[in-house]
C-alpha positions as CSV (number, residue, x, y, z in Angstrom):
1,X,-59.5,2.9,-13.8
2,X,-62.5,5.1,-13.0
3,X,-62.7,7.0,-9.5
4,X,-65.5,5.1,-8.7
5,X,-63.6,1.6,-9.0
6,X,-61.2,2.6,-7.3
7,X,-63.3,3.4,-4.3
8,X,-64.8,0.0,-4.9
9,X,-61.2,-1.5,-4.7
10,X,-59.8,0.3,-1.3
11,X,-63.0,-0.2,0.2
12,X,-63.0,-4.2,-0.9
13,X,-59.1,-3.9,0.3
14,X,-60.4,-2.8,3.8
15,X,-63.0,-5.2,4.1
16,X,-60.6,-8.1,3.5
17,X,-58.0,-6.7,6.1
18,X,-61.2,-6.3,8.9
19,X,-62.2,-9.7,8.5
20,X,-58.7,-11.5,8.7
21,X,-58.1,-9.3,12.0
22,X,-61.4,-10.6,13.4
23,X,-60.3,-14.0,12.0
24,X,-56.9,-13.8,14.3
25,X,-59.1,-12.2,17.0
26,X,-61.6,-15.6,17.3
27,X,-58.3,-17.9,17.0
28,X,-56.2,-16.1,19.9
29,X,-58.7,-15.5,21.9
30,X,-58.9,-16.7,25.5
31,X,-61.4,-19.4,26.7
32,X,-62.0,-17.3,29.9
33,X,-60.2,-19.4,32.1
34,X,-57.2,-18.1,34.3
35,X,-53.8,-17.5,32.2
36,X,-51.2,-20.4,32.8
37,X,-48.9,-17.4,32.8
38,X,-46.8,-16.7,36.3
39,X,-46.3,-13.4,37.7
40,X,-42.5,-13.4,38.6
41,X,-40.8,-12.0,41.5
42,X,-37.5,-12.0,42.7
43,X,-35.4,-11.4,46.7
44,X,-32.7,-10.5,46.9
45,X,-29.7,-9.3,49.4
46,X,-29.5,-6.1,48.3
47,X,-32.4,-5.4,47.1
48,X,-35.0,-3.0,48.5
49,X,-38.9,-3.5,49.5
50,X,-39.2,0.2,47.6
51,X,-38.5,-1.9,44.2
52,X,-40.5,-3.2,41.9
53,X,-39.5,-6.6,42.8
54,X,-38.7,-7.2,39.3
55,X,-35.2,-9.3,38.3
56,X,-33.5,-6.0,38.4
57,X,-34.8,-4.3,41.1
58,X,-35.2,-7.2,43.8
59,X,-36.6,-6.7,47.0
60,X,-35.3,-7.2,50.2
61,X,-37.3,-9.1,52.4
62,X,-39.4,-12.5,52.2
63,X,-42.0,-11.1,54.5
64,X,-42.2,-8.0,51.5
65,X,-42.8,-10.6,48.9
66,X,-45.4,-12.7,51.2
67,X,-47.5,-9.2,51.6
68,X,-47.5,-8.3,47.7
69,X,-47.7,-11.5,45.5
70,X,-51.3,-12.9,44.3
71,X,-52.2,-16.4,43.3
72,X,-50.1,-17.4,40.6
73,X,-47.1,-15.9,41.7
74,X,-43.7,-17.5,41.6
75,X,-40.7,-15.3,43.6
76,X,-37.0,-16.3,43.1
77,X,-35.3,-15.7,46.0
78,X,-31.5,-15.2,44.7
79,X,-28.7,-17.0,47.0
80,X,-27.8,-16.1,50.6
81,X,-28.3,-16.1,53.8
82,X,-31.4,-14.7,54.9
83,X,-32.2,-14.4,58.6
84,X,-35.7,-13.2,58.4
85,X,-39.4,-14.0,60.0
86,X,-41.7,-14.8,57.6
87,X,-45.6,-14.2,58.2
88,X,-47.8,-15.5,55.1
89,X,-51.4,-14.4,55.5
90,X,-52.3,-15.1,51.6
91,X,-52.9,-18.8,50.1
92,X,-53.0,-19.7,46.6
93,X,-56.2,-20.7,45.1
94,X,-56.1,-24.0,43.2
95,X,-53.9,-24.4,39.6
96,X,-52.7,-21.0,41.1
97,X,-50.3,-21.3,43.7
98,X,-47.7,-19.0,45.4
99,X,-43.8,-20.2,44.9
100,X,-41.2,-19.8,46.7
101,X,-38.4,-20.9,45.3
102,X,-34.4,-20.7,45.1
103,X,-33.1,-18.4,41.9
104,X,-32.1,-21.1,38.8
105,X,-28.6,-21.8,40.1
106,X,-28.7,-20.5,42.9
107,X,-28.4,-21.3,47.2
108,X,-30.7,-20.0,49.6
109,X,-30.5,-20.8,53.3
110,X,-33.1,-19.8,55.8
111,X,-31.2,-19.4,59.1
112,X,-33.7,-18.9,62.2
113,X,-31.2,-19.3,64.3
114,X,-30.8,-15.7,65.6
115,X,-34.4,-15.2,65.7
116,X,-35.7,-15.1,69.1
117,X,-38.5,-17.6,69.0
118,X,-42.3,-16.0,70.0
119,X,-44.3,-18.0,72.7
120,X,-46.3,-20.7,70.7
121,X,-44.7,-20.0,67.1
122,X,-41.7,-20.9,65.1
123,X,-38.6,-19.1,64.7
124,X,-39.1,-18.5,60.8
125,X,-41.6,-19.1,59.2
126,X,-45.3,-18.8,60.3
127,X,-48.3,-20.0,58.0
């Protein structure tokens, strides 16, 4: 095989690989709408609101989580007691709400019932 065919035979090689990567480009691309995906958070009793809020590095509080997630967030809250206040100033938008929810498993209790009670507002949890 000449030089020169085998330049034409990488080069042909190279053109085949381009177009099958912007084959699987078109197939997996997006159709612009918002992922389906969930950012994940978890709560935890020893965790701390220094984390990353991640499954291994938890953070503490409720009120930590309320202040940090965006729409489409879900946070695990892993089991315990938790006797926190809970202000949440940020809403969801719609197909993208914000969870709460209970670790897989797992039981959570809210207990207010050492919180002293603001004038006009609930012990716990304030939307």
């Amino acid at each position: 095989m000449t030089a020169g065919r085998r330049i034409i035979a990488v080069l042909s090689g190279m053109c085949v690989v381009l177009l099958a990567i912007a084959v699987w480009a078109v197939v997996t691309r997006g159709d612009g709408s918002p992922s389906t995906a969930r950012a994940t958070f978890w709560v935890a009793k020893g965790g701390s609101d220094e984390g990353s809020g991640s499954a291994d590095d938890p953070w503490a509080t409720l009120q930590h989580a309320a202040d940090t997630v965006a729409p489409g967030s879900i946070v695990y809250v892993r089991g315990g007691v938790y006797h926190q206040r809970v202000r949440i100033r940020v809403s969801g938008t719609p197909g993208r709400p914000i969870t709460f929810a209970a670790a897989p498993g797992e039981r959570v209790v809210l207990d207010g019932s050492s919180l002293e009670v603001p004038a006009d507002q609930s012990a716990m949890i304030m939307v």
